[in-house]
FIDRENTI-516213 format. One record per atom (N, C-alpha, C, O): atom name; y, z, x. Coordinates in nm, 2 decimals. Atoms other than C-alpha are relative to their C-alpha. Example, Ala and Ser with C-alpha at 12.3 -4.5 7.8 and 13.67 -1.06 7.14 Angstrom:
R name      v      w      u
R    N  -0.12   0.00   0.09
R   CA  -0.45   0.78   1.23
R    C   0.12   0.00   0.09
R    O   0.12   0.07   0.19
R    N  -0.11   0.00  -0.09
R   CA  -0.11   0.71   1.37
R    C   0.11   0.08  -0.08
R    O   0.22   0.09  -0.03
# end
This chain:
R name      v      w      u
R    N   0.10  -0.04   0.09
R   CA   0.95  -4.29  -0.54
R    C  -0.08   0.12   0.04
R    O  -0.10   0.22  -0.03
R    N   0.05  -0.14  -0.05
R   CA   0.79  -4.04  -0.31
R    C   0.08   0.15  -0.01
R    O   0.02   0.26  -0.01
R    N  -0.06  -0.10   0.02
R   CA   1.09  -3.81  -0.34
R    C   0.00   0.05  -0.15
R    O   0.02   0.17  -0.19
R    N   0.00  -0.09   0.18
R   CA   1.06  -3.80  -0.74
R    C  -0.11   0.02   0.03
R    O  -0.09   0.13   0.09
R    N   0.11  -0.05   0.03
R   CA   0.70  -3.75  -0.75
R    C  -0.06   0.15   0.13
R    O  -0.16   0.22   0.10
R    N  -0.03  -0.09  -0.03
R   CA   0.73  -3.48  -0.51
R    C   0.06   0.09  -0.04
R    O   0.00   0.20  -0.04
R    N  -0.08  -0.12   0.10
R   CA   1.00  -3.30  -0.69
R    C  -0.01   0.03  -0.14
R    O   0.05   0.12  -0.20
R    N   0.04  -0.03   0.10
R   CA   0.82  -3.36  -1.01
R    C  -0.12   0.12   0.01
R    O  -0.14   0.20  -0.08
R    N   0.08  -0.09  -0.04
R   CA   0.55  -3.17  -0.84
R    C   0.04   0.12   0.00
R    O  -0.02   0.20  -0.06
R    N  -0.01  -0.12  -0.06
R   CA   0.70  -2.90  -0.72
R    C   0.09   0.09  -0.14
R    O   0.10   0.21  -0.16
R    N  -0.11  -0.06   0.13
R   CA   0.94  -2.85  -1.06
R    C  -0.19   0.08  -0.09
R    O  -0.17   0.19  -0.14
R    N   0.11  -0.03   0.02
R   CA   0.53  -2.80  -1.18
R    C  -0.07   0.10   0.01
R    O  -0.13   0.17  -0.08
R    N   0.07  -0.13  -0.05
R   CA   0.40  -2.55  -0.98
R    C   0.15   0.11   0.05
R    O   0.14   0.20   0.13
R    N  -0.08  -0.15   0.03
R   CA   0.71  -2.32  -1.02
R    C   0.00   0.03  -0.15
R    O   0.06   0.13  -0.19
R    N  -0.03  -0.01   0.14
R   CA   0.69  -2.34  -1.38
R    C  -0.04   0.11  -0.04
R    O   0.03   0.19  -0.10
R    N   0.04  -0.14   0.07
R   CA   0.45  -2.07  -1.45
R    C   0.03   0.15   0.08
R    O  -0.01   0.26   0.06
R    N  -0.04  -0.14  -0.07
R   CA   0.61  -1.84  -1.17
R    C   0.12   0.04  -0.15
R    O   0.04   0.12  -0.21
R    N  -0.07  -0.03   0.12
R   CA   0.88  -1.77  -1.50
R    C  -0.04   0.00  -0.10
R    O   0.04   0.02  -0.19
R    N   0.07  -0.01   0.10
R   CA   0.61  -1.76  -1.75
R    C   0.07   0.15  -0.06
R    O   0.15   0.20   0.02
R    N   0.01  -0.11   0.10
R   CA   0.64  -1.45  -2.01
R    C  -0.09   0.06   0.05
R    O  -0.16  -0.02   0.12
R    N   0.10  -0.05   0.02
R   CA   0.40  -1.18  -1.98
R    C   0.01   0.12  -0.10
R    O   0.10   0.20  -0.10
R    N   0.03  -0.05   0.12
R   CA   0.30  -1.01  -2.27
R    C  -0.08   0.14   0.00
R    O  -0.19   0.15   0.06
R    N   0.07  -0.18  -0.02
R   CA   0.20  -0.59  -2.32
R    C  -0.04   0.00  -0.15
R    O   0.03  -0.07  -0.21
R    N   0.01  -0.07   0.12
R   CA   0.06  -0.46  -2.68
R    C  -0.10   0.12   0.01
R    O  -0.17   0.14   0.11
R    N   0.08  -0.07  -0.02
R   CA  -0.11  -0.18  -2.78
R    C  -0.05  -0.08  -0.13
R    O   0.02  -0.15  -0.20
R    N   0.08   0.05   0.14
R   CA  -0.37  -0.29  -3.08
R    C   0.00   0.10  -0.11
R    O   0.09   0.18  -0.10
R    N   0.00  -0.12   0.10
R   CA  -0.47  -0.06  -3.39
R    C  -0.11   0.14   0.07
R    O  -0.13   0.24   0.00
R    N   0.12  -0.05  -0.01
R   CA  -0.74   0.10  -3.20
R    C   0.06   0.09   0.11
R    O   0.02   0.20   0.15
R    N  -0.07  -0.12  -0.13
R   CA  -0.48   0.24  -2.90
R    C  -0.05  -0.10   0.11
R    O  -0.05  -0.03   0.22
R    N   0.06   0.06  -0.10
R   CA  -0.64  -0.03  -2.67
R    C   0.14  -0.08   0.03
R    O   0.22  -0.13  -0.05
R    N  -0.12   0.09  -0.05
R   CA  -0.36  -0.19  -2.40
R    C  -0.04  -0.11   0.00
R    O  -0.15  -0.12   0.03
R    N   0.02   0.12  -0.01
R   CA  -0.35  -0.55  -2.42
R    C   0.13  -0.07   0.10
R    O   0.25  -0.05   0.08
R    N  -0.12   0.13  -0.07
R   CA  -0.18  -0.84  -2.14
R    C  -0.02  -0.10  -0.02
R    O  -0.15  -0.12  -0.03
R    N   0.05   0.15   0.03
R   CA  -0.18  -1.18  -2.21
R    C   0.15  -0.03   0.05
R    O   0.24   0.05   0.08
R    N  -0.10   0.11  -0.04
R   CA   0.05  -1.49  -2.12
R    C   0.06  -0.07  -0.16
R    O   0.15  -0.14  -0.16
R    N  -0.02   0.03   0.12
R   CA   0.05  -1.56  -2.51
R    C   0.06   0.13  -0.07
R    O   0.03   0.25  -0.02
R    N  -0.07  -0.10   0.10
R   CA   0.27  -1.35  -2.79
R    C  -0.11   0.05  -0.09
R    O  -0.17  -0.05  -0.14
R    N   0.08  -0.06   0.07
R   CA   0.04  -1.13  -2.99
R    C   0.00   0.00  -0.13
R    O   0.10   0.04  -0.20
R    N  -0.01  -0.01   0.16
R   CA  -0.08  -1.18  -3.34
R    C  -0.06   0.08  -0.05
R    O  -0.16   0.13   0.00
R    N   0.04  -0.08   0.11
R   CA  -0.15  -1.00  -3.58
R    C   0.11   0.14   0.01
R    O   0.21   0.13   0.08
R    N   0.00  -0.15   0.00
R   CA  -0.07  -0.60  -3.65
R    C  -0.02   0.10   0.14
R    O  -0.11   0.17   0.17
R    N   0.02  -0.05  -0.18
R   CA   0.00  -0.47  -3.27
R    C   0.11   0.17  -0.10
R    O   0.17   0.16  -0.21
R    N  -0.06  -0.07   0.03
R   CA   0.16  -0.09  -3.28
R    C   0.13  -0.02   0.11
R    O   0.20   0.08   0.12
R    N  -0.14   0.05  -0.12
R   CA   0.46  -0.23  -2.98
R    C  -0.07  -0.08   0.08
R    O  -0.18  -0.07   0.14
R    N   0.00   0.08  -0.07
R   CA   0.52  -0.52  -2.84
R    C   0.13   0.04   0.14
R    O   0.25   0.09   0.13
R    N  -0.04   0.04  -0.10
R   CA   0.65  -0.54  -2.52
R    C   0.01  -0.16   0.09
R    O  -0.09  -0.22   0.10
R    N   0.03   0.08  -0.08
R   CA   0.78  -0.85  -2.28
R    C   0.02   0.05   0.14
R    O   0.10   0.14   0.17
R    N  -0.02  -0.09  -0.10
R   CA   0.73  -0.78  -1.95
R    C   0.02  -0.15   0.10
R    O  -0.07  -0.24   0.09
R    N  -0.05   0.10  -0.09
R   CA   0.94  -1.05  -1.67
R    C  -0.04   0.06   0.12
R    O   0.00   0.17   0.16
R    N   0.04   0.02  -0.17
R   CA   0.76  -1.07  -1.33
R    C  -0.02  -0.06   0.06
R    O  -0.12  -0.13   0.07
R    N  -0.03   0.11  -0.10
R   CA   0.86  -1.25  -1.10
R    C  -0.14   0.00   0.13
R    O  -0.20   0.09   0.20
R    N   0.12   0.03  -0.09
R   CA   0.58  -1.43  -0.90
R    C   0.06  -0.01   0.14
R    O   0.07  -0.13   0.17
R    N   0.03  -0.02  -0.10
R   CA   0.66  -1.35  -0.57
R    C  -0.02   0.13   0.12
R    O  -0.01   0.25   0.09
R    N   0.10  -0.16  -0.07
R   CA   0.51  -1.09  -0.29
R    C   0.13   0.05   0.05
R    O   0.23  -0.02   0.09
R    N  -0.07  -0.12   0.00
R   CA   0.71  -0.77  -0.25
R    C   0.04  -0.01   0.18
R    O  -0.04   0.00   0.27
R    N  -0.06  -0.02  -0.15
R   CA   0.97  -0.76   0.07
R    C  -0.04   0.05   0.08
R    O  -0.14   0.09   0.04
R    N   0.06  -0.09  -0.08
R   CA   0.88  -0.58   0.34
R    C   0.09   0.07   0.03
R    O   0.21   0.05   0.06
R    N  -0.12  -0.15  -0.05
R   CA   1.01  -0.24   0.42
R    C   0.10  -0.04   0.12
R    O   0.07  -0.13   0.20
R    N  -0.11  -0.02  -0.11
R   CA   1.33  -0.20   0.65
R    C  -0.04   0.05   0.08
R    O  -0.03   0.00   0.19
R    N   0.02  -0.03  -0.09
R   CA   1.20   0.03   0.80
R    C  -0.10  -0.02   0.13
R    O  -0.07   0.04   0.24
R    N   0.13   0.08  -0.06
R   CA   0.88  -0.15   0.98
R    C   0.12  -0.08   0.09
R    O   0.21  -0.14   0.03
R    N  -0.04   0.08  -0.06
R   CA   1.03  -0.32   1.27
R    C  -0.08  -0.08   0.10
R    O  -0.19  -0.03   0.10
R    N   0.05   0.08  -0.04
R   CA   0.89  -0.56   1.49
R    C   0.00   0.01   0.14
R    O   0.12   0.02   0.16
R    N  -0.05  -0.09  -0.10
R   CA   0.86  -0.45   1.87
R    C  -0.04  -0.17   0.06
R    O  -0.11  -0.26   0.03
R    N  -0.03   0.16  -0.09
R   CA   0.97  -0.74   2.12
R    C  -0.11  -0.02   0.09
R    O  -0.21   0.05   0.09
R    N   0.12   0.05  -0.09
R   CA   0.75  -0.89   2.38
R    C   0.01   0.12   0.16
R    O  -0.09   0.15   0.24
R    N  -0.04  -0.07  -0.13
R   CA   0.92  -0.65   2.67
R    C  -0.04   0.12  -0.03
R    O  -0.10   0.19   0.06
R    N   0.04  -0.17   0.05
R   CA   0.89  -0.31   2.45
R    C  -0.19  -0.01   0.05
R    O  -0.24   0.06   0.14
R    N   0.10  -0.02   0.00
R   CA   0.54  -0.40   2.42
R    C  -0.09  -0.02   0.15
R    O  -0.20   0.03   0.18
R    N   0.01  -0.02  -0.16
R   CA   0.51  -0.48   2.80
R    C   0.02   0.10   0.06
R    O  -0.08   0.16   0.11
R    N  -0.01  -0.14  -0.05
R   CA   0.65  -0.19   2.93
R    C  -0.06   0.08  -0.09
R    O  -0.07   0.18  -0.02
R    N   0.13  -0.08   0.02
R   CA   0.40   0.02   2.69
R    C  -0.09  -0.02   0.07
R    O  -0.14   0.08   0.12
R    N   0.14   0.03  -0.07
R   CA   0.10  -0.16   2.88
R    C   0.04   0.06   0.09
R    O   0.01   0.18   0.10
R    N  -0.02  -0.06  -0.11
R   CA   0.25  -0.09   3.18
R    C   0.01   0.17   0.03
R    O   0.00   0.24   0.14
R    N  -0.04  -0.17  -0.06
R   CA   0.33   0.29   3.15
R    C  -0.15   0.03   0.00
R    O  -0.21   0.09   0.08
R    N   0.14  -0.03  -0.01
R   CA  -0.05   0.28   2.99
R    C  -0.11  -0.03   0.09
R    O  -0.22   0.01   0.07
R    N   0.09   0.02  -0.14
R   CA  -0.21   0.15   3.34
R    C   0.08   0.07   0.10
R    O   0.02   0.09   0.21
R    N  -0.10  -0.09  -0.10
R   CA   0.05   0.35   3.53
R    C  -0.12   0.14  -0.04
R    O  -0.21   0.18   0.03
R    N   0.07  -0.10   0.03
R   CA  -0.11   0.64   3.34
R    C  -0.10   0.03   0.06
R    O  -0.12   0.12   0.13
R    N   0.09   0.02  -0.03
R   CA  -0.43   0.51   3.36
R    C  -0.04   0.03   0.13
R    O  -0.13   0.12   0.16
R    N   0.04  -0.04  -0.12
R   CA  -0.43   0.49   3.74
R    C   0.00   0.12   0.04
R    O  -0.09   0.18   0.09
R    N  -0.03  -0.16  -0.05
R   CA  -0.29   0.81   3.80
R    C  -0.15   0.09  -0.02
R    O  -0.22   0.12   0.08
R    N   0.11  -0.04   0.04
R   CA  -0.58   0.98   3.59
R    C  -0.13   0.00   0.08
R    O  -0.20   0.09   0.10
R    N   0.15   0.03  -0.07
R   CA  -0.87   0.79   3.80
R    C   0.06   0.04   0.17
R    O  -0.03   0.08   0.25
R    N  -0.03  -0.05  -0.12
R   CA  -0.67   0.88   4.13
R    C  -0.06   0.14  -0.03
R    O  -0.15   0.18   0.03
R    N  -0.02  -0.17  -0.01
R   CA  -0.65   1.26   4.03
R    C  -0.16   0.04  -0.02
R    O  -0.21   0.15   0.03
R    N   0.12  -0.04  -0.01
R   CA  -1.02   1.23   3.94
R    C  -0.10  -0.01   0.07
R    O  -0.20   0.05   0.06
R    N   0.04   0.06  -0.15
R   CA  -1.12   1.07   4.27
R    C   0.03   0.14   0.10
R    O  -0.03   0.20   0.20
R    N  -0.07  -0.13  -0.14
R   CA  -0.89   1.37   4.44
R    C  -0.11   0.11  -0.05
R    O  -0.19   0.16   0.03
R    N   0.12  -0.11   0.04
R   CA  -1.12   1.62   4.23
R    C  -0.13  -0.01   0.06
R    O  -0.18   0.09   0.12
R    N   0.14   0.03  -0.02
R   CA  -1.45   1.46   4.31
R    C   0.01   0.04   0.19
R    O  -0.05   0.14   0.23
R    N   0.01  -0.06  -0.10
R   CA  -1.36   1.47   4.69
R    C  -0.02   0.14   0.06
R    O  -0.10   0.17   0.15
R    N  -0.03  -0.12   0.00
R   CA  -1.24   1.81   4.68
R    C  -0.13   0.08  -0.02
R    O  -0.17   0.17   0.05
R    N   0.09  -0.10   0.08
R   CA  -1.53   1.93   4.47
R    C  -0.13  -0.05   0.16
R    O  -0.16   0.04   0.23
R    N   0.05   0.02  -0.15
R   CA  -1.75   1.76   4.79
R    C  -0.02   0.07   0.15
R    O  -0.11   0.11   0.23
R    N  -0.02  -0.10  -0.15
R   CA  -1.57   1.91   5.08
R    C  -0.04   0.17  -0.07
R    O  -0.11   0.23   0.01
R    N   0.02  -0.14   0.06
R   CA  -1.61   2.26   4.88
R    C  -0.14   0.02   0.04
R    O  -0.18   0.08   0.13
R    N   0.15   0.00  -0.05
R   CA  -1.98   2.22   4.88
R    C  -0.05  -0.03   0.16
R    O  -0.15   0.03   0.21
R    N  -0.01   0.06  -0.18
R   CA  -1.97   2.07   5.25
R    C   0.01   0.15   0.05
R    O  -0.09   0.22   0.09
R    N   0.00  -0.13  -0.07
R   CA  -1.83   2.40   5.36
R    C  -0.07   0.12  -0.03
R    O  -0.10   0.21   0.05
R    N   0.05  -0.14   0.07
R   CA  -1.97   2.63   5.13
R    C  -0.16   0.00   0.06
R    O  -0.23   0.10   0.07
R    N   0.15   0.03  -0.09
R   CA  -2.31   2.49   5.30
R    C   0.01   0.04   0.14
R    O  -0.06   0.12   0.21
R    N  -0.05  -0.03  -0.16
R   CA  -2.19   2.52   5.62
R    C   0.03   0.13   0.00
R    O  -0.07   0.19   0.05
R    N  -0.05  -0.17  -0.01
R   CA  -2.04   2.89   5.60
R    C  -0.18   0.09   0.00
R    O  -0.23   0.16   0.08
R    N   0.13  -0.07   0.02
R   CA  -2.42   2.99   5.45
R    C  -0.08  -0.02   0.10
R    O  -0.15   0.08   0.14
R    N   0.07   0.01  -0.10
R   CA  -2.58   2.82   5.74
R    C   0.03   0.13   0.12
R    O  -0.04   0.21   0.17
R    N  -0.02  -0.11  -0.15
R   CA  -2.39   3.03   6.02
R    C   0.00   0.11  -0.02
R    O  -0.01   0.20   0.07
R    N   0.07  -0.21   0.02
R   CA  -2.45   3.37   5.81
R    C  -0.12   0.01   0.05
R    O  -0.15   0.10   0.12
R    N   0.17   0.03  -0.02
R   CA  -2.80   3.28   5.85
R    C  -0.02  -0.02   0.16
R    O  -0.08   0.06   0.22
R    N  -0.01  -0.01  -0.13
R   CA  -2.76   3.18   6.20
R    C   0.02   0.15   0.06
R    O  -0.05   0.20   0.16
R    N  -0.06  -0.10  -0.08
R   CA  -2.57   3.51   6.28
R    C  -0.14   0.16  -0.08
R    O  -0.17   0.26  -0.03
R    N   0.13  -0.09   0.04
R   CA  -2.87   3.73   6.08
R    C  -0.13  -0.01   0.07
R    O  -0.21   0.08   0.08
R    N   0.17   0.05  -0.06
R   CA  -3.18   3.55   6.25
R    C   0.03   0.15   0.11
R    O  -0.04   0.25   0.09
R    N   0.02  -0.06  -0.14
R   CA  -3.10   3.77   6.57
R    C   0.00  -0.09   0.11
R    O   0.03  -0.21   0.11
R    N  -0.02   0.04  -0.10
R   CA  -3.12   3.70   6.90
R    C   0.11  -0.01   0.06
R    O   0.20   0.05   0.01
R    N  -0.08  -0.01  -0.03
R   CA  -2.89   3.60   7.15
R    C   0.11  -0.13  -0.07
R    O   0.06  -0.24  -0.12
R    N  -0.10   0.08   0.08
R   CA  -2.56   3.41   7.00
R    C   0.09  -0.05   0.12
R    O   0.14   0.04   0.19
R    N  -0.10   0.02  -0.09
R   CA  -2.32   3.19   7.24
R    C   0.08  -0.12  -0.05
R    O   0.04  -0.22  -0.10
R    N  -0.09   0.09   0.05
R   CA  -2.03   3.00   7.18
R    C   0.05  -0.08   0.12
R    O  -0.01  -0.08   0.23
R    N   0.00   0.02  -0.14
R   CA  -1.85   2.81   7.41
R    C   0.16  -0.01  -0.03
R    O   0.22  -0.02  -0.14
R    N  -0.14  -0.08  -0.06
R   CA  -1.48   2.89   7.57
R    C   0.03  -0.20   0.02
R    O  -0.05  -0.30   0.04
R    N  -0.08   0.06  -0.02
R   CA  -1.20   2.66   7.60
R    C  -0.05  -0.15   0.11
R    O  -0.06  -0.27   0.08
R    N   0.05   0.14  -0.09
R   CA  -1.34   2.44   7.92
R    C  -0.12   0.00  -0.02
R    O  -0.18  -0.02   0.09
R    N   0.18   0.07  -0.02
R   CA  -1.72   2.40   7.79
R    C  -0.05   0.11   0.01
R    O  -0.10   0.14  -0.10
R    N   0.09  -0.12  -0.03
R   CA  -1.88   2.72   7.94
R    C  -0.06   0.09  -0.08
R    O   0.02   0.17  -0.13
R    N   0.05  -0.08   0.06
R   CA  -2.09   2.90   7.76
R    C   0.04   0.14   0.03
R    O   0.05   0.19   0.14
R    N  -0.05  -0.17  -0.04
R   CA  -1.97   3.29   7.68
R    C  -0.13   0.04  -0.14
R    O  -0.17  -0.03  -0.24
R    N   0.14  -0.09   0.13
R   CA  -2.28   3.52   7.44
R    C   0.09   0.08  -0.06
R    O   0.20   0.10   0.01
R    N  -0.07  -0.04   0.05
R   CA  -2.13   3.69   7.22
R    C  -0.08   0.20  -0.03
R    O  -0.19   0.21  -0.08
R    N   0.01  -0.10   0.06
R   CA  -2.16   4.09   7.18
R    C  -0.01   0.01  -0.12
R    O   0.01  -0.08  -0.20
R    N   0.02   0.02   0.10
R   CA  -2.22   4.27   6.91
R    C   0.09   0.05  -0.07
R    O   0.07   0.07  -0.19
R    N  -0.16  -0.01   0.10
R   CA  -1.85   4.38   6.78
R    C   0.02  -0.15  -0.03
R    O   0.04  -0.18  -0.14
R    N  -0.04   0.12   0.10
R   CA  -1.80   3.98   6.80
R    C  -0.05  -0.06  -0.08
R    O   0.01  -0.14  -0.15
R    N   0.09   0.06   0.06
R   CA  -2.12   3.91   6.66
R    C   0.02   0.09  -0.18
R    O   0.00   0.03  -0.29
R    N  -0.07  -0.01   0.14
R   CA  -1.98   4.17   6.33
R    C   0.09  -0.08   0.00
R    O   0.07  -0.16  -0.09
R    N  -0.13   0.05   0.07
R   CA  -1.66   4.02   6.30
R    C  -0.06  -0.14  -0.01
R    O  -0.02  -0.18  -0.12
R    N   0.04   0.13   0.06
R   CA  -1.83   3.67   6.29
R    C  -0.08   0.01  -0.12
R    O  -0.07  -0.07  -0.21
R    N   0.08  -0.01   0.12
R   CA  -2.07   3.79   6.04
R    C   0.08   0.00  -0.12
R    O   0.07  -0.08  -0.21
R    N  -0.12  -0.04   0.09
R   CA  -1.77   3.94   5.84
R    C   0.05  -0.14  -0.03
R    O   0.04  -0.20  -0.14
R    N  -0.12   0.12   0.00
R   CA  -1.55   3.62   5.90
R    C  -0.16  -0.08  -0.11
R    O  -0.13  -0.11  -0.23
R    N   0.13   0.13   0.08
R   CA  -1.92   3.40   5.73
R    C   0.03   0.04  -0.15
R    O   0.08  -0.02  -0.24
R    N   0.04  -0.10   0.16
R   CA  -1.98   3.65   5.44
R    C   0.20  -0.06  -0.04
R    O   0.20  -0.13  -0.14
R    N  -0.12   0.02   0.11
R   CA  -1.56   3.59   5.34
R    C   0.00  -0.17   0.01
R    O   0.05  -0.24  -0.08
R    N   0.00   0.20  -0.02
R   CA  -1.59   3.18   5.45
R    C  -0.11  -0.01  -0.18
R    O  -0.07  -0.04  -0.30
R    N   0.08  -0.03   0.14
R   CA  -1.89   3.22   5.17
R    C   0.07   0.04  -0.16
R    O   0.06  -0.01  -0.28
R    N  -0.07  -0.05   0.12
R   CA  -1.68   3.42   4.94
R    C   0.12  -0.13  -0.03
R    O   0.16  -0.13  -0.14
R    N  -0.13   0.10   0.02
R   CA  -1.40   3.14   4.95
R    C  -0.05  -0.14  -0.06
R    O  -0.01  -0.20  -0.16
R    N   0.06   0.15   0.03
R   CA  -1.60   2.84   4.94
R    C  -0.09  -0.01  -0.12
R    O  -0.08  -0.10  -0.20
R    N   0.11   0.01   0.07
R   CA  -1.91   2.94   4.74
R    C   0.03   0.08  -0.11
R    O  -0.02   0.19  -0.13
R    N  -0.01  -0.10   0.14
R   CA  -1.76   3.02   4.37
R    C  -0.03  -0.08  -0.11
R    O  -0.03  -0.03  -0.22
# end
């Protein structure tokens, strides 16, 4: 009994997917649709058969598998990382640049004050520095400056 009154059901609700539908124009040029045949004085009838169900879906749309769509994440955190590394390498970089470019300005400044200047040799000892070494160190500052500080 459940199987007929099921299949009386369902014979039911397909019925009006095969309905008619109906086009006219009236006297006035106005389009008309209906599910009923048109009375009176129409200038063309039309039937128009449309099947009640939703439109296929394109071929070309495919569906990307569970793996495709894994190896995209992956290449996009691969990426990712890389990106925040290379901006980490900048930030340091940009750091030590300033580090030295401070440091080079200090020892121009040192080697301008005057006075005497001494460095110290190989085993510790202090050696003063003349004043041919005391240019070429100034020179060597002023291009350390030009290198660092741009």
């Amino acid at each position: 009994m459940k199987i007929l009154s099921g299949l009386m059901f369902l014979i039911l609700c397909t019925a009006p997917a095969y309905a008619a539908l109906y086009k006219w124009v009236d006297e006035q040029g106005n389009v008309h649709y209906s599910d009923q045949a048109p009375s009176g004085k129409t200038k063309s009838d039309t039937t128009l058969n449309i099947p009640n169900q939703p439109a296929a879906a394109p071929a070309a749309i495919t569906a990307k598998s569970w793996q495709e769509k894994d190896l995209e994440y992956k290449k996009r955190q691969a990426a990712a990382a890389e990106a925040e590394a290379k901006q980490q390498k900048e930030a340091q970089d940009a750091k030590a640049k300033a580090t030295n470019c401070e440091q080079a300005k200090k020892n121009l400044a040192r080697l301008k004050i005057g006075g005497r200047i001494f460095t110290y040799d190989d085993k510790g000892n202090r050696s003063y520095m003349d004043d041919a070494q005391r240019a070429k160190a100034t020179a060597d500052a002023q291009k350390s400056i030009s290198d660092w500080c741009k």
